[in-house]
DODREN-102977 format. One record per atom (N, C-alpha, C): atom name; y, x, z; chain; residue in three letters; residue number from 1. Coordinates in pm, 1 decimal. Example, Ala and Ser with C-alpha at 12.3 -4.5 7.8 and 13.67 -1.06 7.14 Angstrom:
REM DODREN-102977
SITE atom        y        x        z chain res   n
SITE    N   -569.0   1319.0    780.0     A Ala   1
SITE   CA   -450.0   1230.0    780.0     A Ala   1
SITE    C   -330.0   1320.0    780.0     A Ala   1
SITE    N   -225.0   1285.0    708.0     A Ser   2
SITE   CA   -106.0   1367.0    714.0     A Ser   2
SITE    C      3.0   1290.0    787.0     A Ser   2
REM end
This chain:
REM DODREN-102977
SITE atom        y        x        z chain res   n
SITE    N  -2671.9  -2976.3  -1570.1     A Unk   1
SITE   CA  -2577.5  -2896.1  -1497.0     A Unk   1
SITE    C  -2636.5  -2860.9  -1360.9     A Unk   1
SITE    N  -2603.3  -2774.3  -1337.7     A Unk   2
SITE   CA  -2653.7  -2674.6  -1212.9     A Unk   2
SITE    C  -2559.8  -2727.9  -1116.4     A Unk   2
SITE    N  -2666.9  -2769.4   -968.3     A Unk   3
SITE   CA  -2581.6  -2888.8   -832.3     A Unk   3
SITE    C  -2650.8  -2773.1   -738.2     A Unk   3
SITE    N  -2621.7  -2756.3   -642.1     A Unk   4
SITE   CA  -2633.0  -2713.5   -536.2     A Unk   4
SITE    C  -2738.4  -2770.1   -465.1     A Unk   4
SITE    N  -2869.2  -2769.5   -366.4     A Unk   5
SITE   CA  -2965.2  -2828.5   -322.9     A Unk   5
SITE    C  -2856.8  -2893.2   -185.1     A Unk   5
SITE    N  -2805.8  -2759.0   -148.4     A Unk   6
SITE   CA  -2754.2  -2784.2     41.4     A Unk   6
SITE    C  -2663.3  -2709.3     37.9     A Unk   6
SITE    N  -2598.5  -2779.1    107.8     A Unk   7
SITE   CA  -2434.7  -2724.6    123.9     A Unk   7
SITE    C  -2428.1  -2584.1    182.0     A Unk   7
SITE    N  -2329.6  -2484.2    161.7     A Unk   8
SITE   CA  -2342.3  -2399.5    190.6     A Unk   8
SITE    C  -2246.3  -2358.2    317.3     A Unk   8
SITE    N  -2256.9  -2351.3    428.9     A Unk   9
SITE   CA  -2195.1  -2293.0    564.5     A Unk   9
SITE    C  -2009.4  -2255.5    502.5     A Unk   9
SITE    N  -1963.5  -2281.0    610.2     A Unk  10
SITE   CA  -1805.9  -2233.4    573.7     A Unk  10
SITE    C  -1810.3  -2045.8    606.7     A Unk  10
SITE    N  -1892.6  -2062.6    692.3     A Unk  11
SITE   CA  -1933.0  -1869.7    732.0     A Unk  11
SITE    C  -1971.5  -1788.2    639.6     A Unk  11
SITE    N  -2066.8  -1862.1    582.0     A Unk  12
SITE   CA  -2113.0  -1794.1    415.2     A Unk  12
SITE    C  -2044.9  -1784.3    306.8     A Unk  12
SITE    N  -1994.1  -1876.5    275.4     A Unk  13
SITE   CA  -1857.3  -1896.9    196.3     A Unk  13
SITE    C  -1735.1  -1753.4    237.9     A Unk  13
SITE    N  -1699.1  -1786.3    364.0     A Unk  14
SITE   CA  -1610.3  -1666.1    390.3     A Unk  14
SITE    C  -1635.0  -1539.1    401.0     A Unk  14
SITE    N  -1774.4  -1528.2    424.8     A Unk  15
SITE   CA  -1798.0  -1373.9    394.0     A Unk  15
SITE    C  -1834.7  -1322.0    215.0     A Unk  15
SITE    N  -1836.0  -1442.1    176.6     A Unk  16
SITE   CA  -1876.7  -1414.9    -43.0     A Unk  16
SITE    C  -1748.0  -1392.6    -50.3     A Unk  16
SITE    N  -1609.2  -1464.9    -13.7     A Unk  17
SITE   CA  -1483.5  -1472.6    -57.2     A Unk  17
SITE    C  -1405.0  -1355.9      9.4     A Unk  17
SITE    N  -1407.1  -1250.1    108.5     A Unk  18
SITE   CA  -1345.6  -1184.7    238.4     A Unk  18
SITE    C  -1417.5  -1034.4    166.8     A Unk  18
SITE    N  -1518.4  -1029.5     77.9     A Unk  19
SITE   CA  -1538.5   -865.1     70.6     A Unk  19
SITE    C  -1459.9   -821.3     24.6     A Unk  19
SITE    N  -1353.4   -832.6    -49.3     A Unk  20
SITE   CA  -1236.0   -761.0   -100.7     A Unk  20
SITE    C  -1140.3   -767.4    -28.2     A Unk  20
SITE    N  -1125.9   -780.7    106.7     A Unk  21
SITE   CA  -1015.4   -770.8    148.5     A Unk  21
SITE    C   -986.0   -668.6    212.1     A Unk  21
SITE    N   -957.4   -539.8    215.9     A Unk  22
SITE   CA   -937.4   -422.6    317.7     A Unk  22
SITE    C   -800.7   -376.9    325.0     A Unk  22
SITE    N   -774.1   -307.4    414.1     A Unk  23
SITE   CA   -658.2   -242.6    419.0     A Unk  23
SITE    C   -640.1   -107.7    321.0     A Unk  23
SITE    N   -566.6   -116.5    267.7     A Unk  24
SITE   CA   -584.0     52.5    147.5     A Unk  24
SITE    C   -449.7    119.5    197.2     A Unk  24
SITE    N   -468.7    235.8    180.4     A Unk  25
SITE   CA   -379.5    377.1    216.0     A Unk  25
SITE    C   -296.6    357.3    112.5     A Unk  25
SITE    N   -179.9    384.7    187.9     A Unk  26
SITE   CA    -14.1    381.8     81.5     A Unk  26
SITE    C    -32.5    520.6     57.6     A Unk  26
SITE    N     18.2    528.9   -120.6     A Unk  27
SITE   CA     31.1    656.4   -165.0     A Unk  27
SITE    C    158.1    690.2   -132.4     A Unk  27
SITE    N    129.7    898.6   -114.7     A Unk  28
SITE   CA    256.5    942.9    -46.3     A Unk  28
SITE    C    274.1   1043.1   -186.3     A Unk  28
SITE    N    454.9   1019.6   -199.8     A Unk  29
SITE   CA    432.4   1164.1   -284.2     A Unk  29
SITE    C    528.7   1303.5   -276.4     A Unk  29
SITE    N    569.1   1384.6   -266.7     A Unk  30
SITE   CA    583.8   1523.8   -195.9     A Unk  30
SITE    C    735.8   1514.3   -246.1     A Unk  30
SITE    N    870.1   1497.9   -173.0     A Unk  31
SITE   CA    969.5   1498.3   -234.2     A Unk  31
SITE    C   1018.2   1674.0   -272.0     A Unk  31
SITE    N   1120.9   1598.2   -369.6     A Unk  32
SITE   CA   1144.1   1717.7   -479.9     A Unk  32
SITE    C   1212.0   1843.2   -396.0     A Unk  32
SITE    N   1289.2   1794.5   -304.8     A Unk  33
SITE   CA   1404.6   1916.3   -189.2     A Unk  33
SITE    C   1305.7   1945.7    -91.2     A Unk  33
SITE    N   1238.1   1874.3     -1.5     A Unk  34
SITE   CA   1208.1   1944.6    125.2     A Unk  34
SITE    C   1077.8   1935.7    117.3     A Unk  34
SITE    N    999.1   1863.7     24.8     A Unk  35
SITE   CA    828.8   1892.9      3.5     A Unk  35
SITE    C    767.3   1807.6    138.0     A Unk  35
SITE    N    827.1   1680.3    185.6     A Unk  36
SITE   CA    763.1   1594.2    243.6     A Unk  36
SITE    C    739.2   1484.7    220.6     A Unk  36
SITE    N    634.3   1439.0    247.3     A Unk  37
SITE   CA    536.8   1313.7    199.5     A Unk  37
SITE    C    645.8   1197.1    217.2     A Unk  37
SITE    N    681.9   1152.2    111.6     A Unk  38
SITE   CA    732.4   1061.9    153.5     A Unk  38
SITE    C    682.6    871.0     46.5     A Unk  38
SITE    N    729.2    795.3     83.7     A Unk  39
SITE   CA    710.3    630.7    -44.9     A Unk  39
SITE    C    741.5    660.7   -170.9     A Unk  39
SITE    N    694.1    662.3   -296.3     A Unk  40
SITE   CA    753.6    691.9   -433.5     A Unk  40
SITE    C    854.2    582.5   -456.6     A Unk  40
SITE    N    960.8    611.9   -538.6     A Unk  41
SITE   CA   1063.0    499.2   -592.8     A Unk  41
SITE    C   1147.9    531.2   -457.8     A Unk  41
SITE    N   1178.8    617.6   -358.1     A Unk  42
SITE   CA   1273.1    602.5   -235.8     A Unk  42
SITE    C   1338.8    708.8   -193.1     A Unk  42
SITE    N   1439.3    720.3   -137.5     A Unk  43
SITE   CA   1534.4    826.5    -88.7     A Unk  43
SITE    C   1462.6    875.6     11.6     A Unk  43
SITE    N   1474.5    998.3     23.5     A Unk  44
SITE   CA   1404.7   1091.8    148.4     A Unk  44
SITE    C   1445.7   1030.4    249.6     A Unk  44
SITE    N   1365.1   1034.7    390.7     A Unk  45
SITE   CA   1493.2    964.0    495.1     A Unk  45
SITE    C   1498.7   1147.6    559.8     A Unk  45
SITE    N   1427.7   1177.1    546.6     A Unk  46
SITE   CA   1482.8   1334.1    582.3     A Unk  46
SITE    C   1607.1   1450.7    522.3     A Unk  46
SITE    N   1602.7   1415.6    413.5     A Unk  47
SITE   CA   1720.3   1506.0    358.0     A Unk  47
SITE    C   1853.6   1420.0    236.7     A Unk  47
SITE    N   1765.3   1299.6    238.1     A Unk  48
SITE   CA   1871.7   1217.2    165.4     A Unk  48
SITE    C   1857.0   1249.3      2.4     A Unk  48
SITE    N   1786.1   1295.6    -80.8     A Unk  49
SITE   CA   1735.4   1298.2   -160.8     A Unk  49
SITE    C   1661.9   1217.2   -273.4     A Unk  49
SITE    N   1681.0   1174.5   -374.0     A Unk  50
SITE   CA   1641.2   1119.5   -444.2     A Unk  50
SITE    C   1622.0   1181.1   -610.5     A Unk  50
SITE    N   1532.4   1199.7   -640.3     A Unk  51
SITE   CA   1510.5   1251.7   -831.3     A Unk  51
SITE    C   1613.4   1362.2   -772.1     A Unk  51
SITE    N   1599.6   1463.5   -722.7     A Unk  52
SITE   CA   1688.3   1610.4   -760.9     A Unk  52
SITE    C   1823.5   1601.2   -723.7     A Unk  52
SITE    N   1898.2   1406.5   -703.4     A Unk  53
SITE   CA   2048.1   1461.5   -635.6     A Unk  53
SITE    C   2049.7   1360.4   -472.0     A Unk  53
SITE    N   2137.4   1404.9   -400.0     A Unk  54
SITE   CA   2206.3   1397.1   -294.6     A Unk  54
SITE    C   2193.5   1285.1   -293.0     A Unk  54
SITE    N   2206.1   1180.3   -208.2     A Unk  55
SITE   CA   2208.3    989.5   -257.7     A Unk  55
SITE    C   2304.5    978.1   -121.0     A Unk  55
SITE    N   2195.1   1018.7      3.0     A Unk  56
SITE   CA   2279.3    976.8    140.8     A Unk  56
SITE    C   2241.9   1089.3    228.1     A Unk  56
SITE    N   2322.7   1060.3    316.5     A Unk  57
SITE   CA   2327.9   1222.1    455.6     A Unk  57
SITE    C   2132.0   1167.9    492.5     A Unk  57
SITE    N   2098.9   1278.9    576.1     A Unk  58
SITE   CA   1989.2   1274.4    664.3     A Unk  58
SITE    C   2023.8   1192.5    751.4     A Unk  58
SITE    N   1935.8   1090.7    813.8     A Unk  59
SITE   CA   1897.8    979.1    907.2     A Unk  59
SITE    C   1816.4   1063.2   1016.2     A Unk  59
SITE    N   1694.3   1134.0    983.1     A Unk  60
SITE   CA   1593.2   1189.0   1074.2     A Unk  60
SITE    C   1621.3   1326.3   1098.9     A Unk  60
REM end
């Protein structure tokens, strides 16, 4: 079985384990009434909109 000669740094370790960590861009997608970017799965906060009906008044 395969042993390690020398221990390996906690620094080294965290940079083998840390390359996948980034921040990624939230997808936006174009609501159906006013054609602004908005979170998928959510009510416009601009026109109150949701799938094609009315849900709640405008907030913004």
């Amino acid at each position: 079985m395969a042993v390690p000669k020398q221990r390996q740094t906690s620094s080294r370790g965290k940079r083998r384990r840390g390359g996948h960590k980034k921040i990624q861009a939230k997808n936006f997608v174009k609501c159906s009434n006013c054609s602004k970017d908005i979170l998928p799965h959510r009510t416009c906060p601009y026109c109150g909109y949701y799938k094609g009906r009315k849900i709640t008044n405008a907030v913004k």
